[in-house]
C-alpha positions in Angstrom: 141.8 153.3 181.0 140.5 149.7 182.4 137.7 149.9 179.4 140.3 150.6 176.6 142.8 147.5 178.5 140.2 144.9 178.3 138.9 146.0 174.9 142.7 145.5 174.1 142.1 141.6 175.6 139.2 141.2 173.6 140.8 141.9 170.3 143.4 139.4 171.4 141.5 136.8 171.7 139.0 137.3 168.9 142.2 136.6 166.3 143.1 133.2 168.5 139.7 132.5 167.7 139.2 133.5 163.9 140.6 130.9 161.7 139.8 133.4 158.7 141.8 136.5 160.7 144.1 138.7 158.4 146.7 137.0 160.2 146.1 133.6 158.8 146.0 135.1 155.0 147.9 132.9 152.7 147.7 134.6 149.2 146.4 137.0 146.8 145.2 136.1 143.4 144.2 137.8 140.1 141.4 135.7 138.6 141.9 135.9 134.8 139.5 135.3 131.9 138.2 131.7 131.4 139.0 128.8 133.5 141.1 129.4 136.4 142.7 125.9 138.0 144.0 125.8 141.7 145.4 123.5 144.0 149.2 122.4 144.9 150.1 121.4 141.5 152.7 123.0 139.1 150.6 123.0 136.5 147.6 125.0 137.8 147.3 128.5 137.8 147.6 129.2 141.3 148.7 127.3 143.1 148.6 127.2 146.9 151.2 126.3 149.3 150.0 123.7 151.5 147.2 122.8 149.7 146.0 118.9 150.3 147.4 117.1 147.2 145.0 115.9 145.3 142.4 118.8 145.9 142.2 120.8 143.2 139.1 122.4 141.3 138.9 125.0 138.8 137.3 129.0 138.9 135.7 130.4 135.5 135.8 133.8 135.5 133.0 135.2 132.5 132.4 138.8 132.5 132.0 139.8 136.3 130.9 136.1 137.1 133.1 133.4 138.8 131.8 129.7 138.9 133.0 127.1 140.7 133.5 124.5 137.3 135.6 121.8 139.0 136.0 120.5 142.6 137.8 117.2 144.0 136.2 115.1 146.1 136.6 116.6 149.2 136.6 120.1 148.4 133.8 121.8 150.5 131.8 124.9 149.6 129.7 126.4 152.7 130.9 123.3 154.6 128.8 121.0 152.5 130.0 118.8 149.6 130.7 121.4 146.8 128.3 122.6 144.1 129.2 123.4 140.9 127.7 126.6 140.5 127.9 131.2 140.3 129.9 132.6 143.5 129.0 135.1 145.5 131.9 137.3 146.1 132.5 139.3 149.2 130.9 142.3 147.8 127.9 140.6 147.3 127.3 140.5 151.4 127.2 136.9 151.6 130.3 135.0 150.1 130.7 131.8 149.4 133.5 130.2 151.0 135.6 126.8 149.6 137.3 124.7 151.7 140.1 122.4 151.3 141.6 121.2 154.0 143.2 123.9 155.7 143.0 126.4 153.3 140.0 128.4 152.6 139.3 130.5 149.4 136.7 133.3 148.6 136.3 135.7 145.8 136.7 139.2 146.6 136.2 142.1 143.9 138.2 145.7 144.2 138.3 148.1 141.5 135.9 145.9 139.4 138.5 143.2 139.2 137.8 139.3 140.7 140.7 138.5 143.0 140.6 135.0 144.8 141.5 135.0 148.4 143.5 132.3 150.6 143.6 131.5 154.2 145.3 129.0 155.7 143.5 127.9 159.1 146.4 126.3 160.3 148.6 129.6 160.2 152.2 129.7 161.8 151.3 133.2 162.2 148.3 132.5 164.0 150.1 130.0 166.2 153.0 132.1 167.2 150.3 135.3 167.9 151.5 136.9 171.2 149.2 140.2 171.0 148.9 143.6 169.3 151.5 146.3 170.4 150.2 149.5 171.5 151.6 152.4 173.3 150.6 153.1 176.7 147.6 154.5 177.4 147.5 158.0 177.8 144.7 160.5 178.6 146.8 163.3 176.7 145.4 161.7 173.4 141.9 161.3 174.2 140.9 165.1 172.9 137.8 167.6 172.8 137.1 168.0 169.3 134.6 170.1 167.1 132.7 168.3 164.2 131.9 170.2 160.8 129.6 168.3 158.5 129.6 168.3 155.0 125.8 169.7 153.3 125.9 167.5 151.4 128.8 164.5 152.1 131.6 165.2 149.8 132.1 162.1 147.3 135.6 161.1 146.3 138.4 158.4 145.0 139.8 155.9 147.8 142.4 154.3 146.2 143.6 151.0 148.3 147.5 149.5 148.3 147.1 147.4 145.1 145.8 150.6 143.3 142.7 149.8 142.7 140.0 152.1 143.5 136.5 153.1 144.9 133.9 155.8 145.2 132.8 156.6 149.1 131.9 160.1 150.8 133.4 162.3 153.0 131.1 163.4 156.6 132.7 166.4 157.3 135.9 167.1 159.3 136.5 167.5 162.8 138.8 170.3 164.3 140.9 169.8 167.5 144.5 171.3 169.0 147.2 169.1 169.9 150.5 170.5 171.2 149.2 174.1 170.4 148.7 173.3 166.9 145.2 173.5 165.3 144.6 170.3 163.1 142.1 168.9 161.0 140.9 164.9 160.1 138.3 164.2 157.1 135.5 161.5 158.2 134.3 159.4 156.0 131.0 157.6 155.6 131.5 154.2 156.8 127.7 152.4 157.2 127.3 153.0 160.7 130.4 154.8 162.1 132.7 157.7 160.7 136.2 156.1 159.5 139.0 158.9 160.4 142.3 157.2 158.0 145.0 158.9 159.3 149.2 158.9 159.5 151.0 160.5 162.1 155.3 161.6 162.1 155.0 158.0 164.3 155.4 155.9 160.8 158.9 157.0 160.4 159.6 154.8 163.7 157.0 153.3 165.6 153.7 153.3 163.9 152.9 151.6 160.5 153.8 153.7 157.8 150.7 153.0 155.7 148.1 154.5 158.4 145.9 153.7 161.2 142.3 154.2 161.5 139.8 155.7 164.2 135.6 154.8 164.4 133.4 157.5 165.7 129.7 156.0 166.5 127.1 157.4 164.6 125.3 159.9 164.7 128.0 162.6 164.7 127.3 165.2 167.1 129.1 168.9 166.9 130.9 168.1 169.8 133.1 164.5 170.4 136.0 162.8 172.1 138.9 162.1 170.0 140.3 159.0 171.6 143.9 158.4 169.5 144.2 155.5 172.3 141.7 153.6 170.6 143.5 153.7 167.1 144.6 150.7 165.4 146.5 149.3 162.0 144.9 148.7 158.7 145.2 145.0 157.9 148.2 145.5 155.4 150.2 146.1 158.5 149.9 142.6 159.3 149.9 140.8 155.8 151.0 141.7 152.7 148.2 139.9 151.0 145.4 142.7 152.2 143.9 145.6 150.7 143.9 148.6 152.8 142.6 151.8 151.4 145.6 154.2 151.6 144.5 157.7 154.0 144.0 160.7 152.3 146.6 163.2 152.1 144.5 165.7 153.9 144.6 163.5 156.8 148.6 163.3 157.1 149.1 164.8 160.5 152.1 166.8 161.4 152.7 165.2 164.9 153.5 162.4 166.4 150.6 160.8 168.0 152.3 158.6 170.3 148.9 155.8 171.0 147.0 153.7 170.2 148.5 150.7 168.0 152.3 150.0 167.4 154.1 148.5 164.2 153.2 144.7 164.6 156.4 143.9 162.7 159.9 145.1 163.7 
């Protein structure tokens, strides 16, 4: 119990101290064909809320590329002055990040499409952060559980909240009784864990109704401890400018599974 507590604390504090949390997201944007201007004013394409007046600059989107075209003085990119040139989006593994002031832009790609993402590091949200809600914890949840791997992983269609979508692969499934009920979770391949998306009869009332996820360290042995203490939200529970895959159907459980994270919002 102490472990799960103070990995609770840690969480905590790691958002007080990320300026780029999902907390502090600002907007969402389609990136269209051709030149795409941003900044505060009216007459750009997107335009950002609190964006310093007069930075601007401008995003060409060609194909699957985005260049940076334009930038004010004062616009950063990688925290030096900004160069016009091809950005790396976050698919690439090492975005680029713009600067202005207190917001902070990066291209992200899902379902083929270029999307620019906002932040603002100055975030009421951020400032007003109290702490995640979880329910207590409670050694009921932490379960005995039998995994059944896949020969070979099964591939399918994750389709995220905006409705785009993406190819990944299913481990296997792990088996365990709750309640007296038998009940089965998909695992899915997730680098260097197994990502269990799930929903529970909690999102009618006091979980988020879009789903929560579980991590299982790799490698996955036939035996393993499923800890629903340790569950948590998808980002979208927190913003509505995120872009959470959406939990398999096969993975809607019929009970409640009262632990782990809370709704954050009322």
């Amino acid at each position: 119990m102490n472990t799960i507590l103070q990995s609770r604390k840690e969480r905590d504090e790691r958002v007080r101290n990320n300026p780029h949390h999902w907390l502090a997201l600002a907007g969402l944007f389609y990136l269209e064909d051709g030149d795409n201007s941003f900044g505060s004013a009216d007459s750009n394409k997107i335009v950002l809320p609190g964006f310093p007046h007069p930075l601007s600059g401008c995003l060409r989107l060609e194909g699957d590329q985005v260049s940076l075209t334009e930038a004010a003085d004062g616009v950063l990119l990688n925290r030096q002055k900004a160069e016009l040139r091809t950005l790396n989006a976050d698919t690439d593994g090492d975005p680029d990040l713009i600067e202005a002031g207190r917001i902070h832009l990066m291209v992200i790609r899902r379902g083929g499409k270029a999307m620019l993402r906002a932040w603002d590091v100055e975030a009421q949200a951020v400032k007003d952060f109290k702490g995640f809600k979880y329910f207590p914890v409670n050694p009921a949840f932490s379960l005995n559980a039998t995994f059944i791997p896949y020969d070979p992983p099964k591939t399918f269609m994750v389709t995220d909240v905006i409705g785009s979508q993406h190819e990944s692969a299913m481990l296997g499934e792990v088996h365990f009784k709750l309640n007296g009920q038998d009940l089965v979770l998909q695992v899915e391949d997730a680098d260097d864990e197994g990502l269990i998306s799930f929903v529970d009869e909690t999102r009618k009332d006091l979980t988020y109704p879009g789903g929560r996820l579980l991590t299982l360290p790799k490698p996955l042995g036939e035996t393993l401890t499923l800890d629903f203490n340790l569950a948590i939200n998808w980002p979208c529970a927190y913003t509505p400018w995120a872009t959470c895959p959406l939990p398999p159907k096969s993975n809607f459980l019929p009970v409640r599974i009262e632990a782990g994270e809370m709704r954050y919002h009322d």
